[in-house]
C-alpha positions as CSV (number, residue, x, y, z in Angstrom):
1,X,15.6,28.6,57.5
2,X,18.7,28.9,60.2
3,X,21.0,25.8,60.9
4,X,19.5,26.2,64.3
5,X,16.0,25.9,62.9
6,X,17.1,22.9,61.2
7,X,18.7,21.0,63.7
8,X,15.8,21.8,66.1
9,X,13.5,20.0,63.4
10,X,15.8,17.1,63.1
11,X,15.0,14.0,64.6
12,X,18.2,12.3,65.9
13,X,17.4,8.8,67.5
14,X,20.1,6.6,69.2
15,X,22.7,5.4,66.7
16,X,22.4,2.4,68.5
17,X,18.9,1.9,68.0
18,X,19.1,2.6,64.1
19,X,22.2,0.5,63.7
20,X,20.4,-2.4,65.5
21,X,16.8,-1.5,63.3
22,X,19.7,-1.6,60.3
23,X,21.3,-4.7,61.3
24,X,17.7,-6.9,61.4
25,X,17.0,-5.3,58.0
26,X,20.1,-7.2,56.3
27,X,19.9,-9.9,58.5
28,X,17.0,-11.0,56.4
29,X,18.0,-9.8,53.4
30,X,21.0,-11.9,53.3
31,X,19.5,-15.2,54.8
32,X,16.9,-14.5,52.1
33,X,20.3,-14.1,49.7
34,X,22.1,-17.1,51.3
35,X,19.5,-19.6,51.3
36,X,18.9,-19.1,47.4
37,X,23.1,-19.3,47.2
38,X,23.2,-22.7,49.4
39,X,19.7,-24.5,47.2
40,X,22.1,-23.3,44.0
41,X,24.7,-25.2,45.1
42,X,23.1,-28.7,46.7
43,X,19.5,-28.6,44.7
44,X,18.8,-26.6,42.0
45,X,20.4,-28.7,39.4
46,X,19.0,-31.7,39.8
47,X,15.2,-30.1,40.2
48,X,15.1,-27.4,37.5
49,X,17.8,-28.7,35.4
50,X,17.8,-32.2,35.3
51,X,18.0,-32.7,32.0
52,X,22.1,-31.6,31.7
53,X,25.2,-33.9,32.7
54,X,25.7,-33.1,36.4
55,X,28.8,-30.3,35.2
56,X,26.3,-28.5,33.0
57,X,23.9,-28.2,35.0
58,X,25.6,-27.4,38.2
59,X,26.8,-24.9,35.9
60,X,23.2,-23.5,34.8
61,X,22.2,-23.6,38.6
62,X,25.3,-20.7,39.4
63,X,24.1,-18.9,36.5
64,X,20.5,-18.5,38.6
65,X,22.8,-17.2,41.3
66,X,24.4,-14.7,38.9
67,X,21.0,-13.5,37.5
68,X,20.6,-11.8,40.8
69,X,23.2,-10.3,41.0
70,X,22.6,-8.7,37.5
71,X,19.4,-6.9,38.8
72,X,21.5,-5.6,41.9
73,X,22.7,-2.9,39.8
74,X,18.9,-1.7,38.5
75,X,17.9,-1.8,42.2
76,X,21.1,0.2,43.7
77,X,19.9,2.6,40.3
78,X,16.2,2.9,41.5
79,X,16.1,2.8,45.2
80,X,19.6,5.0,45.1
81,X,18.1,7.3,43.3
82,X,14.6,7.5,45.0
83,X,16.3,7.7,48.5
84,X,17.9,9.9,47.6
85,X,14.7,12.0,46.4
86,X,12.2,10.8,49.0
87,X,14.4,9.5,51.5
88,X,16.4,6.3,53.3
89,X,13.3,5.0,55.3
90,X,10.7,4.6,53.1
91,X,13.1,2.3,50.2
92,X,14.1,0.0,53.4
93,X,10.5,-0.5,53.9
94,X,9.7,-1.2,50.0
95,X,13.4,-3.7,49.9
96,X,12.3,-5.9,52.6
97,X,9.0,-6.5,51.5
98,X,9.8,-6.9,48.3
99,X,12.8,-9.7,49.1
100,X,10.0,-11.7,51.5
101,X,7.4,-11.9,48.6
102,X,10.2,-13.3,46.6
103,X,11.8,-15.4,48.3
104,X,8.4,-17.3,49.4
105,X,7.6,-17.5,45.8
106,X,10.9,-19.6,45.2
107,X,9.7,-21.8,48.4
108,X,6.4,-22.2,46.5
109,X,7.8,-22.5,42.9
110,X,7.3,-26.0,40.8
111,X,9.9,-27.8,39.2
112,X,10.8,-28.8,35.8
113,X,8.8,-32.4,36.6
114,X,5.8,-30.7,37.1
115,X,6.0,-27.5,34.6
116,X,8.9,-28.1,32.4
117,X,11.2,-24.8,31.3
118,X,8.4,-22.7,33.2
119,X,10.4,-23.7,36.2
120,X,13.3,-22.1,35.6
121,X,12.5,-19.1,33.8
122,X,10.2,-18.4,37.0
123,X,13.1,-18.8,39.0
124,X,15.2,-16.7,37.7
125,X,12.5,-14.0,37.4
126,X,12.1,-14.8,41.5
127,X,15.7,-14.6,41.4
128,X,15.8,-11.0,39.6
129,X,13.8,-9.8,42.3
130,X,16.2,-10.4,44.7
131,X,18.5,-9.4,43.7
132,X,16.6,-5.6,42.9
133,X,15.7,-5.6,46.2
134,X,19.3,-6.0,47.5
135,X,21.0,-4.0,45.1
136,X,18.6,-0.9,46.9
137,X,18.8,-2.2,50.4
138,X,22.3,-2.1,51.4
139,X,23.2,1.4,50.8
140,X,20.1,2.8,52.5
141,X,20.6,0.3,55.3
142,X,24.3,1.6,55.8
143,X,23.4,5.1,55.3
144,X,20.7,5.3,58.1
145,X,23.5,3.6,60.4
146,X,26.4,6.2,59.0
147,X,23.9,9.3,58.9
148,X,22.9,8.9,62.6
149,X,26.2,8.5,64.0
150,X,28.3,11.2,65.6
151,X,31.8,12.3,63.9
152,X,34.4,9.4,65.4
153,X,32.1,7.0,65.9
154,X,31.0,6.3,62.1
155,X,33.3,3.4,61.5
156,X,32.0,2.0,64.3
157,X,28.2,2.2,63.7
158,X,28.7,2.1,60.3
159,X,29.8,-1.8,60.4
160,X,26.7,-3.1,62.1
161,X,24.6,-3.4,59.3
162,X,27.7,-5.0,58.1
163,X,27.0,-8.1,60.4
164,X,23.8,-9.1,58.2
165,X,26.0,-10.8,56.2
166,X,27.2,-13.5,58.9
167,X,24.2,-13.6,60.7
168,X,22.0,-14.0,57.6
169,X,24.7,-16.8,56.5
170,X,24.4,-18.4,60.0
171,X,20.5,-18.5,59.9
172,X,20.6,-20.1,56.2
173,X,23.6,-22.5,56.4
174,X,21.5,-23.5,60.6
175,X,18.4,-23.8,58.2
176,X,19.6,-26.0,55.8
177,X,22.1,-27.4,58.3
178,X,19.3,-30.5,59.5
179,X,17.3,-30.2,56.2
180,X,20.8,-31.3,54.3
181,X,20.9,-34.4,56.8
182,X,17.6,-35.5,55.1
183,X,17.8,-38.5,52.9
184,X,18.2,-37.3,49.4
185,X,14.7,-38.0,48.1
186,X,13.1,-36.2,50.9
187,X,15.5,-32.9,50.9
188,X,14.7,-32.7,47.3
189,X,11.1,-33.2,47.5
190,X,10.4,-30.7,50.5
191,X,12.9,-30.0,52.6
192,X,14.6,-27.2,50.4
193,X,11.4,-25.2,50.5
194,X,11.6,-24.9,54.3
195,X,13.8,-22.1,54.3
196,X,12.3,-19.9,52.2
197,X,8.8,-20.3,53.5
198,X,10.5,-19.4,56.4
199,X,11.3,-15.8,55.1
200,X,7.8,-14.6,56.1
201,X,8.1,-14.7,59.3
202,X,11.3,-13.1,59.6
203,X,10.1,-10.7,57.3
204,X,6.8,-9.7,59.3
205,X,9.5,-9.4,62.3
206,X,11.9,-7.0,60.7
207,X,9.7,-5.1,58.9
208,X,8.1,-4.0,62.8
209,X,11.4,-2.9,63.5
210,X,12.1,-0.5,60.9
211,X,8.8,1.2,60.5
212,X,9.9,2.7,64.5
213,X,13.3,4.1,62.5
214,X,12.7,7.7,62.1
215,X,14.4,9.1,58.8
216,X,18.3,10.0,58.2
217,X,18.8,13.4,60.1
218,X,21.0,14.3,56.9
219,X,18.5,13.4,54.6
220,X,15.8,15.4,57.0
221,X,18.9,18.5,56.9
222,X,18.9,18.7,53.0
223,X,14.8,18.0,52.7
224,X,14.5,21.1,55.2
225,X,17.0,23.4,53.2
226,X,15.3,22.4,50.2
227,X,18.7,21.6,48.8
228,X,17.7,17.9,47.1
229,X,19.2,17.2,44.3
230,X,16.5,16.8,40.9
231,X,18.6,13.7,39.5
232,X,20.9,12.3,41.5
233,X,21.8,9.8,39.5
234,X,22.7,12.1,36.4
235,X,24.4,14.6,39.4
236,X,26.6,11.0,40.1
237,X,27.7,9.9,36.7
238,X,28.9,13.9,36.1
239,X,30.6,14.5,38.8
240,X,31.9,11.3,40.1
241,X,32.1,8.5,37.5
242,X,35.9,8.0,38.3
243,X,35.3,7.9,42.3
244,X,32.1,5.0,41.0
245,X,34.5,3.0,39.3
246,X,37.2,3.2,41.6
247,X,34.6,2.4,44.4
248,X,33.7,-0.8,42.5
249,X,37.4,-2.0,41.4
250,X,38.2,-1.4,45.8
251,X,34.8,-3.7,46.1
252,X,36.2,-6.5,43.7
253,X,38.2,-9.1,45.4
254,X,36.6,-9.5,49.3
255,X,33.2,-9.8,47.1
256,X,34.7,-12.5,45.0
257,X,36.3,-14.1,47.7
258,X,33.3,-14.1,50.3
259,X,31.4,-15.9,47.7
260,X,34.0,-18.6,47.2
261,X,34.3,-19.6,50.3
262,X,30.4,-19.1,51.4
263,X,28.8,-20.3,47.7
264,X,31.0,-22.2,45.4
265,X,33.2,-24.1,47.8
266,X,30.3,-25.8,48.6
267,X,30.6,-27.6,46.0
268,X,34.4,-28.0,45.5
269,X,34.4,-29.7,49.0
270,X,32.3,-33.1,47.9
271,X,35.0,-33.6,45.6
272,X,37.5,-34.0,48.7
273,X,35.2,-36.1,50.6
274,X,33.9,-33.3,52.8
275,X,30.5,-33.9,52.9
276,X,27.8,-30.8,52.7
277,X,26.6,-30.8,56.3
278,X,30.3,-30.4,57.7
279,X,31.1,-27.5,55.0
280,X,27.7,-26.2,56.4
281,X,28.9,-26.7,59.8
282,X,32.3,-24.3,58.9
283,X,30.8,-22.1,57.8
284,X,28.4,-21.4,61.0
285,X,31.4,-21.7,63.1
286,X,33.5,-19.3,60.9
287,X,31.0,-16.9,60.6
288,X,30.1,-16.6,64.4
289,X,33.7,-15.5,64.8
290,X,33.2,-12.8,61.8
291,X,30.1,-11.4,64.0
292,X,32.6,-11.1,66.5
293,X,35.4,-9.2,64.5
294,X,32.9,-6.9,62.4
295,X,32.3,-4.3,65.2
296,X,35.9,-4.5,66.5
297,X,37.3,-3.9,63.1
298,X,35.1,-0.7,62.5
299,X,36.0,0.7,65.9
300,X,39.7,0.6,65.3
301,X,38.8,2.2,61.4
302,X,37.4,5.1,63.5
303,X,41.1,5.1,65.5
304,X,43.5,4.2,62.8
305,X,42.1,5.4,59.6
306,X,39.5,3.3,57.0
307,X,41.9,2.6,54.0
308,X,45.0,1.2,56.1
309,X,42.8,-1.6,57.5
310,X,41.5,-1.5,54.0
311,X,45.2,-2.8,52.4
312,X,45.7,-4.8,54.9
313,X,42.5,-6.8,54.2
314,X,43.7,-7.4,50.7
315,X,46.6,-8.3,51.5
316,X,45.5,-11.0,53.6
317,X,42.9,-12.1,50.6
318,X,46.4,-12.7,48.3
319,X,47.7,-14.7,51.4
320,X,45.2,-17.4,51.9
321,X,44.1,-17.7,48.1
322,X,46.1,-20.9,47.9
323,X,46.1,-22.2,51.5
324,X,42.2,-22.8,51.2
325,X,42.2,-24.5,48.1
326,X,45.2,-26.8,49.9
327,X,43.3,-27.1,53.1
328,X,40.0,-28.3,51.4
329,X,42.1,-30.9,48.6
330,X,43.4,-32.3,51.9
331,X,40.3,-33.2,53.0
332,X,40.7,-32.4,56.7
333,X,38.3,-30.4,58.3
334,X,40.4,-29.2,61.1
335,X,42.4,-27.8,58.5
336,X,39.7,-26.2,56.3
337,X,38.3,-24.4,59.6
338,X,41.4,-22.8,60.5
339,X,41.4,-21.5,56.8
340,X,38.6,-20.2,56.9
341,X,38.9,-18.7,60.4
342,X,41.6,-16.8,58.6
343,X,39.9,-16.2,55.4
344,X,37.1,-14.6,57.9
345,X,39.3,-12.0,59.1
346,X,40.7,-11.0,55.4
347,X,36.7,-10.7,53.6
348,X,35.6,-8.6,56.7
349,X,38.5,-6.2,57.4
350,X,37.6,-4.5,54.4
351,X,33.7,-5.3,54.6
352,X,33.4,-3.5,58.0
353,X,34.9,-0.5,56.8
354,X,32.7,0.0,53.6
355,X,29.9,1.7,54.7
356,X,31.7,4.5,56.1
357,X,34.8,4.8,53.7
358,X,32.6,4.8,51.0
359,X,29.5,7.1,51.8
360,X,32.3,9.7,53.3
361,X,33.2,10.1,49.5
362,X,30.0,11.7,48.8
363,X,27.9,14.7,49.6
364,X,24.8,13.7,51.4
365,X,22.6,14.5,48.2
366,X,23.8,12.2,46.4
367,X,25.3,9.5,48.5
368,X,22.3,6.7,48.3
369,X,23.1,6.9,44.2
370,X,26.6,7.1,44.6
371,X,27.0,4.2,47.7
372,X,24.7,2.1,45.8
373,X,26.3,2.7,42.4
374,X,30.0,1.9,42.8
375,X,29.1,-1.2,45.2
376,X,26.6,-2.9,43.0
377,X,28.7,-2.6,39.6
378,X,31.6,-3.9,42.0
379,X,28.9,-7.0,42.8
380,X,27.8,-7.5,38.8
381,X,31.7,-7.7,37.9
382,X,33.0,-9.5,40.9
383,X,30.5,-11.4,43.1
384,X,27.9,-12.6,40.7
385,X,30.6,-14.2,38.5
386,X,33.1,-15.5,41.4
387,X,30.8,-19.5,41.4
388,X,30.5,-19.6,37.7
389,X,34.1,-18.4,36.8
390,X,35.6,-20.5,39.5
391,X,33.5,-23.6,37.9
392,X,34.8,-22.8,34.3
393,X,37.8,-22.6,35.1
394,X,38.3,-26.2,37.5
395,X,36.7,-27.8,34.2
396,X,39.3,-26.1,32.2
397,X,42.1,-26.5,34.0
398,X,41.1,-29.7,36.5
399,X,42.8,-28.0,39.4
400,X,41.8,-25.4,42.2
401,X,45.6,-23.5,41.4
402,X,44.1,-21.1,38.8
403,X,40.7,-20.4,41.4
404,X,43.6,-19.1,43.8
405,X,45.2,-16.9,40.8
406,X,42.2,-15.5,39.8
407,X,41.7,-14.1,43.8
408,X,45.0,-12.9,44.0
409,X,44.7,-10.8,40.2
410,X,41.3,-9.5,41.4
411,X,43.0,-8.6,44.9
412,X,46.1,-6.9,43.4
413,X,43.2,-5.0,41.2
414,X,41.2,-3.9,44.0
415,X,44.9,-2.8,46.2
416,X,45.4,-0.2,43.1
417,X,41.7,0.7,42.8
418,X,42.4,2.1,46.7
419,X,45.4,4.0,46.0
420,X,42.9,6.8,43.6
421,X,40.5,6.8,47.2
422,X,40.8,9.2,49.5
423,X,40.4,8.5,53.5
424,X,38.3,10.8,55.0
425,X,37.6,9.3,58.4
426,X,39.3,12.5,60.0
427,X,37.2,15.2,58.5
428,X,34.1,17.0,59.7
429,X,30.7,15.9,58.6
């Protein structure tokens, strides 16, 4: 078949259109993600662990959190490798759906009053399944939004899905926002199930949305020239296992630090007098301003290059690592906003930029396995251990000083993973 064949069987719908379809995809995800992140840290210890000292089982609560991000790794495996087979569309379908069911369950789940250490093993099987679901969702939700953009505008499109993280932390945090206002006995005998009984509608909604999302005109290109690869996967781990690695080391710190500062500092705060509901209420305002900066920070990646704005993200990580930690001991919440106003700017300059960096690195028949591959073992080594390591090491050491050197090690780390990447926001695709 001729390439003009092929393009003339290619369905290319508006970039904007999939990047938006993308966008509402991840929304969900994350608020799905976020609102088991913020119950971890205000609820789940006292209902399915209440038979620990308040350390322990705050503790045991984090290492829920962590379980998901343990299965992220099996679903970037799976879904990588089947979209990469059968294409981008149909595994968003199967993620979403597959998050919604679970994250209902947890809304519906007993506790250890009513069915003792059932309660907890079921949440963390819930909890696995969130996390499979994620760890296939954000790379095909990228791709569709890199695939269908023109050359010079993938930075740019590429970032919108990019903005389900702050808007799926804003609809969590405004969820639980009222529901944490609750007296105590009521927010831990209801209210905490709100939010993810809520998940179903949102699910319904954004499943609509992408079932109108034709399939990845790349993935359509390579389907047509009957050029797919058998086992991607395999084709990755051959070929690429030093690109993977170096994909997840570059992943490391903004992961770690995002989670710090959205997960585990909601906990750190009460120990300054800052109540939950005003951490809460930080966080909404901080992350409306990353909404704002996500789109604007993948435009200029398509001007200036992907790995410059990249550094300079990291950079910025090392430079606030102690100034949080300061601004929160203080106890001042004019202080910790402007922090984390800050702190906004340093996660998402290199967040923004991922999508398109990273899938540029890899031909298209084997960029699902690839994108999901480096990112999720980036997750499993950085995110899903920033809340528990962070708590370890305040009990060891009683002070947040060696939280703020572990961010800056894992920043420095993630500066020299870059400099074995190669920017390729100027070449042909």
């Amino acid at each position: 078949m001729t390439t003009p064949e092929i393009q003339a069987r290619t369905i290319v719908q508006s970039p904007a259109k999939v990047a938006f379809a993308s966008l509402v995809g991840t929304s969900i995800e994350w608020y799905d993600f976020f609102a088991y992140g913020t119950a971890a840290a205000l609820v789940f210890n006292k209902l399915f662990f209440p038979t620990f000292d308040a350390t322990t089982g705050t503790l045991l609560s984090f290492s829920t959190f962590t379980a998901g991000f343990v299965a992220r790794p099996i679903g970037g495996l799976v879904f990588g490798h089947l979209g990469d087979r059968l294409g981008r569309k149909k595994m968003l379908v199967s993620t979403i759906m597959i998050m919604g069911l679970a994250t209902v369950l947890i809304g519906l789940l007993p506790t250890y009053a009513a069915i003792g250490m059932a309660a907890p093993i079921l949440l963390v099987v819930l909890r696995l399944l969130q996390g499979f679901s994620v760890g296939g969702e954000w790379g095909g939700a990228a791709l569709m939004a890199v695939e269908h953009s023109p050359d010079g505008r993938r930075g740019f499109y590429g970032s919108w899905p990019q903005m389900g993280v702050p808007v799926g932390l804003i609809l969590a945090s405004a969820v639980f926002l009222p529901l944490a206002a609750l007296p105590a006995d009521q927010f831990l005998a209801w209210g905490w199930r709100l939010p993810f009984l809520l998940s179903f509608v949102l699910v319904v909604a954004g499943l609509l949305i992408r079932l109108k999302v034709s399939e990845s005109p790349e993935f359509e290109r390579i389907k047509l020239q009957k050029t797919v690869v058998r086992a991607p996967i395999v084709e990755v781990l051959r070929k690429y296992p030093v690109r993977v690695l170096l994909i997840a080391g570059a992943y490391l710190s903004s992961g770690i630090f995002f989670y710090l500062l959205a997960v585990y500092n909601l906990v750190y705060a009460t120990h300054a007098g800052i109540s939950r509901s005003a951490m809460l209420g930080v966080i909404i305002v901080t992350s409306l301003f990353g909404l704002v900066c996500i789109p604007v920070i993948g435009k200029l990646a398509d001007r200036v290059g992907r790995r410059r704005l990249y550094v300079i993200g990291q950079v910025l990580i090392v430079a606030m690592a102690f100034p949080v930690y300061w601004s929160i001991d203080s106890g001042s919440l004019v202080l910790v906003t402007i922090t984390y106003l800050v702190s906004t700017v340093a996660f998402y300059l290199p967040y923004a930029i991922m999508p398109a960096y990273f899938s540029e690195l890899f031909g298209a028949g084997v960029r699902y396995s690839g994108l999901s591959l480096g990112t999720t073992v980036g997750t499993i080594l950085g995110n899903s251990l920033a809340p528990l390591i962070a708590g370890a090491l305040l009990a060891a050491t009683g002070s947040a000083t060696s939280i703020s050197v572990y961010v800056i090690a894992t920043a420095l780390l993630s500066l020299a993973c870059l400099l074995g990447l190669a920017d390729r926001s100027r070449e042909k695709h």
